[in-house]
N, C-alpha and C positions, 0 to 999 in steps of 0.2 A: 977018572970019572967022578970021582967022589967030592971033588972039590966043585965043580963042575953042576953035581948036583946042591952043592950048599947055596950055591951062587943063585940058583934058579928058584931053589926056595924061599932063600933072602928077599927074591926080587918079585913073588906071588905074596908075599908077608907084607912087602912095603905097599905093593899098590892094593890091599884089603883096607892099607890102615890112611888111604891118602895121602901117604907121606910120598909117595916117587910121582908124583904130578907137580907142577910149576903153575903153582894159583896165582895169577896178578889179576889185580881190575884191569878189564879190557872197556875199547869205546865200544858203545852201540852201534849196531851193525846200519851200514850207510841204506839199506833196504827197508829199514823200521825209523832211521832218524836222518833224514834226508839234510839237514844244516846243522855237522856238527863236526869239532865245536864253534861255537859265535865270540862273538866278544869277551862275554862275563857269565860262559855256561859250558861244560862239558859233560856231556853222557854216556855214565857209564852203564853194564852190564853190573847188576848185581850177581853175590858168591852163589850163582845155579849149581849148585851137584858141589861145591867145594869141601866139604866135609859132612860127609853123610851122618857119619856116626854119634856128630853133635846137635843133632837135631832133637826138640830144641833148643836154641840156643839167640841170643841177639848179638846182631853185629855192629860195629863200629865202622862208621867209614872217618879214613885219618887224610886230611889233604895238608901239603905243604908245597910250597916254591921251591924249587929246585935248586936254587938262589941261600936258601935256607943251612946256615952251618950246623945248625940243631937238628938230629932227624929222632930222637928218643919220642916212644912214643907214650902220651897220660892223659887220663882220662878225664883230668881238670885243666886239660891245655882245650883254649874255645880261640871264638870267631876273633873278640879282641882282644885279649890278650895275648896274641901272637901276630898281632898283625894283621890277618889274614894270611897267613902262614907263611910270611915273612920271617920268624923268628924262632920257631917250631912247629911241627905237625900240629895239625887243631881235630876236634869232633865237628865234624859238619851235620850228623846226625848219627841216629841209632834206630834201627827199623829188625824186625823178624828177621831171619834165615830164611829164606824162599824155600817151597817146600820141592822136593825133587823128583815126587810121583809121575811127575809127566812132562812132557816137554810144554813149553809157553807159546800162545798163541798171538795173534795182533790182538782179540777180545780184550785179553788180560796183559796186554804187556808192558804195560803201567808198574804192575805185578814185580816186572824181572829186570828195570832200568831204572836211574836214579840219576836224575838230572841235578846236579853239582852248581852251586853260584844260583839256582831260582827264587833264593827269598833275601828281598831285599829290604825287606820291614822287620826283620826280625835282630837289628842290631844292640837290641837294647834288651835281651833277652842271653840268657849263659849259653845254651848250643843253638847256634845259627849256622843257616847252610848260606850265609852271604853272597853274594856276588864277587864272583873271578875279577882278575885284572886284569885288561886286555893285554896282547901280544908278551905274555906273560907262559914261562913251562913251569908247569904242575905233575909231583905224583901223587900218587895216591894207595891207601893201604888197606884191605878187611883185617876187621881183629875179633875176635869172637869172646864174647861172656857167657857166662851163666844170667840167667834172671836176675842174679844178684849182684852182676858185675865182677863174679868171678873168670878170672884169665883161663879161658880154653886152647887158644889157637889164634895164626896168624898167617896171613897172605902175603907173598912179597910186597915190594914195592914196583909198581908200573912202573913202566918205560916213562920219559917224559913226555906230555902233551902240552902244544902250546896254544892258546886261545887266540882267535881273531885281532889282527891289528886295525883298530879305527883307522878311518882317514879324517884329519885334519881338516874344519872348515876352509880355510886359510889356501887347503890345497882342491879345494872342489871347483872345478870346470864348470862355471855359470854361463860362458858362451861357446860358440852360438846357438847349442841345443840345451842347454840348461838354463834353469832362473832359480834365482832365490824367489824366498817367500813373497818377500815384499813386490816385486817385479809384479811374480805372478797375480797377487791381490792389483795391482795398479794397471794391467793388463788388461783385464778381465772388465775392470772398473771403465776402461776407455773405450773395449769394446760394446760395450753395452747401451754408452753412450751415441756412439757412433752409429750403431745400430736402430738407434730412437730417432735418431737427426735423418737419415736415409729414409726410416720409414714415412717419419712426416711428407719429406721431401716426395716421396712416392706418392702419398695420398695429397698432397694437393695439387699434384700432376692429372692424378688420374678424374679429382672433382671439376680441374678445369675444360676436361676435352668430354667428363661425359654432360656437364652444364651446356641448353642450348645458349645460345647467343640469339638477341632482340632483335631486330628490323630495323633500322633506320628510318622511318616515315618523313618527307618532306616538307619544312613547316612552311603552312598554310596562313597570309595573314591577309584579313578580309578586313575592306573598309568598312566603317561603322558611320559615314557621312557621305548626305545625299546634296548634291546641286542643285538648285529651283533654277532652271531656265526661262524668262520671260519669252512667252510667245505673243503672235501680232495675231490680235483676234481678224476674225474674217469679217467679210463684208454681212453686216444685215446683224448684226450680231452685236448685242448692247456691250459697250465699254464699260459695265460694270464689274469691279471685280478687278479692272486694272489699274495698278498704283499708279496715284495722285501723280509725279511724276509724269506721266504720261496725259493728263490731260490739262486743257488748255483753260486757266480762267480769265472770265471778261474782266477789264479793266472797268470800273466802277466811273 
């Protein structure tokens, strides 16, 4: 029994001091980060509850390719000088110990993940959290300092994770439900056109059936010239007035 109890104490002693726990960064739970990971991002859990008793303390996150023969980790290894952890573990950042009073809510859960590869402007600067490389496995480390950058502790290294494979323009299905851009812009372009052309066509349909139509009237064309008919004056009735012509002179 005696050994039996030493064992049992041993084992009340280790989990006091966090030492019989297996810390590694895990992903973010697929219930809080619904695409993950993507291309050139993976989300992790930050160290919640990993070591109580160093609180405070600030952390290191150390990411490296898997790929990577160098896995030593230092705290002047960065974004480019490793490659992007090509060549050694790098600091992607350095952020507070999350604090462990309470569990994390969706409000705050900004708080307790730490989205890896989100800054892609920060390359010209000494710790950058760069952007991943696609279809690419990544692990990842917590390391704990003091304020001062003093060495407290460290987290295993994760499992590997590996980031989204792009697809290849080259290999994108543009028919017969897909289009490129350009397609689409010339598409769009033609219907529009065709659209303008129809409608016309419609409104000058619709102005000729509701336009009346004129009458036809039958042309009328009236003499503007009258006949003088010679008539035979009546008996009793002076022959003046009837052209010379008509009457009889004596011969002299």
């Amino acid at each position: 029994m005696g050994a039996w109890r030493c064992l049992l104490v041993l084992a009340v002693a280790l989990l006091q001091n966090d030492l019989a726990r297996a810390v590694v960064p895990l992903l973010c739970s697929s219930s809080v980060c619904r695409i993950n990971p993507t291309l050139n991002t993976i989300t992790l859990e930050k160290p919640f509850c990993f070591f109580t008793q160093l609180s405070p303390a600030r952390v290191a996150l150390f990411v490296v390719k898997t790929s990577s023969v160098n896995w030593n980790i230092a705290l002047t290894n960065h974004y480019r000088n490793t490659d992007g952890g090509s060549t050694a573990p790098y600091v992607a950042d350095k952020f507070d110990n999350p604090s462990c009073s309470s569990n994390p809510s969706i409000a705050d859960v900004s708080t307790y993940v730490y989205r890896v590869g989100a800054n892609d402007s920060c390359l010209s600067t000494t710790i950058c959290n760069g952007p991943l490389a696609g279809n690419t496995a990544y692990s990842f480390k917590y390391v704990f300092y003091t304020l001062t950058d003093g060495y407290l502790a460290e987290s295993e290294w994760s499992a590997p994770i590996t980031t989204k494979q792009g697809k290849s323009s080259a290999n994108i299905d543009t028919w017969p439900g897909r289009r490129s851009g350009g397609m689409i812009v010339l598409t769009s372009i033609l219907s529009v056109l065709t659209f303008l052309v129809l409608a016309g066509l419609v409104a000058s349909v619709i102005t000729n059936i509701m336009t009346p139509m004129k009458q036809l009237e039958p042309t009328r064309h009236e003499s503007r010239s009258t006949h003088n008919v010679p008539q035979k004056p009546e008996v009793g009735e002076s022959s003046v007035g009837v052209s010379d012509h008509y009457i009889a002179h004596p011969e002299a």
